[in-house]
C-alpha positions in Angstrom: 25.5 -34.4 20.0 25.2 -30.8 20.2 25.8 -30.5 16.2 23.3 -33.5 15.8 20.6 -31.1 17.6 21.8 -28.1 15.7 21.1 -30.0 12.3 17.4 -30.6 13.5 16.6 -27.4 14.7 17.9 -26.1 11.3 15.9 -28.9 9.5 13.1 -28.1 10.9 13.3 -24.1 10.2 13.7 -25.1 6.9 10.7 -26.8 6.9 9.0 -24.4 8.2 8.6 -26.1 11.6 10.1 -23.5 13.9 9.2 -21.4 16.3 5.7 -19.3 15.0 6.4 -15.8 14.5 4.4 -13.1 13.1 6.0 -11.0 10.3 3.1 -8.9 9.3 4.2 -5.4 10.9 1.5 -3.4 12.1 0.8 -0.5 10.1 1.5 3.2 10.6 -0.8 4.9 8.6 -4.7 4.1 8.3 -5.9 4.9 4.4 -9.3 6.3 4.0 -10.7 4.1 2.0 -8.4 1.1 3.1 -8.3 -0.1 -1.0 -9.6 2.8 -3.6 -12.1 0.4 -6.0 -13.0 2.8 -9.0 -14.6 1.8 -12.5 -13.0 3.7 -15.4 -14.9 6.5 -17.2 -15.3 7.1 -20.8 -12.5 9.1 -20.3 -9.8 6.7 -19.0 -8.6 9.1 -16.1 -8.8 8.2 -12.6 -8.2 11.1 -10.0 -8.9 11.1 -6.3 -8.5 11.9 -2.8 -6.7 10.0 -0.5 -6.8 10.7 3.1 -4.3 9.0 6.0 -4.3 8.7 9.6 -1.8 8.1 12.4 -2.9 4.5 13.6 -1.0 5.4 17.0 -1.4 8.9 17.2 1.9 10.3 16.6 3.1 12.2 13.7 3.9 10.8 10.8 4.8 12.4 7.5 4.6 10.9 3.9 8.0 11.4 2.2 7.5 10.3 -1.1 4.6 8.4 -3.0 5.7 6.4 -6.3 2.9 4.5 -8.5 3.9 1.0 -10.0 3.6 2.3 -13.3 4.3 4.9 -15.7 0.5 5.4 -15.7 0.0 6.9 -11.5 0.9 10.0 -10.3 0.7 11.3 -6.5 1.1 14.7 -5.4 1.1 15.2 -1.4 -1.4 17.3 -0.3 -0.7 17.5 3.4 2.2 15.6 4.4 1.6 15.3 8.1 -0.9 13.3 10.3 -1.4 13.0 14.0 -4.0 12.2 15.8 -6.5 14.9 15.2 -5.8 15.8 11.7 -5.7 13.7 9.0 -2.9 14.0 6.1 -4.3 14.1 2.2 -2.8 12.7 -0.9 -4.1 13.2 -4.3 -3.8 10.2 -7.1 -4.2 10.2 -11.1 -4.2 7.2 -13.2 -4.5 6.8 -16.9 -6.3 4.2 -17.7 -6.8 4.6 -21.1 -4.3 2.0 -22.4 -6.1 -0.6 -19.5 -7.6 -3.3 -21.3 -8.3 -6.1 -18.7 -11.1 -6.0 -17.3 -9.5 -6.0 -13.6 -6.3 -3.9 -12.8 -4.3 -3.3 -10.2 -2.4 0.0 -9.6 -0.2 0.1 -6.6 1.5 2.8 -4.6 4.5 2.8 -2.5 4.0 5.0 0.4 7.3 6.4 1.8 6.9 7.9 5.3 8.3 8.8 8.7 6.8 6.4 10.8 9.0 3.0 12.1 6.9 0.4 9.6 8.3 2.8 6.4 6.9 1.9 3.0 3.7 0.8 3.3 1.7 -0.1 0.2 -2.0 1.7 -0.8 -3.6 -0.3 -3.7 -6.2 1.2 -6.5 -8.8 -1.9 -8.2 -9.7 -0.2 -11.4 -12.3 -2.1 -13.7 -13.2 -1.6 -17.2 -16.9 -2.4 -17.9 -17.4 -4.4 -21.1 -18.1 -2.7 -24.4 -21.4 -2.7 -25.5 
């Protein structure tokens, strides 16, 4: 009996039927914008400010940043953030070579804080040639 009910229960997790449970972790950091949307320049390079906050207040420090292509870069500007002062990061992206008209860049946030990497995303549209 017992390994009758112990075959259900794992039926049903299979199934998806368990127990609810929420995986979505809440987040350490706060971007600032939540999702950088830019439209390339003439140029093809992106470059801008990031800013971060603590969402609890504590301290946490970015450890490393790493784009999801050879085209991003990220150099930390402040590493820290509690809850009065704000940590900065600073992003490039060549987009030169981007020829769909929607792109996504990601970043892969290392940091101090218990929810460690967190991702910050870049939407970066190419207007149509005229």
């Amino acid at each position: 009996m017992k390994l009758l009910l112990f075959a259900l229960a794992l039926g049903c997790l299979a199934l998806g039927l368990g127990f609810a449970h929420d995986d979505a972790k809440p987040e350490d950091l706060l971007f600032y914008p939540p999702v950088l949307e830019v439209t390339r320049d003439s140029t093809g390079f992106i470059q801008q400010m990031i800013e971060f906050g603590s969402a609890s207040g504590d301290s946490v420090r970015i450890t490393r940043i790493e784009g999801s292509c050879r085209c991003a870069t990220a150099t930390v500007q402040r590493s820290l953030a509690h809850d009065s002062v704000n940590g900065k990061f600073y992003l490039g992206i060549n987009a030169k070579h981007f020829v769909d008209s929607l792109n996504y860049v990601d970043y892969t946030v290392q940091h101090t804080g218990a929810n460690s990497p967190q991702m910050f995303r870049v939407i970066v549209h190419i207007p149509p040639k005229h």
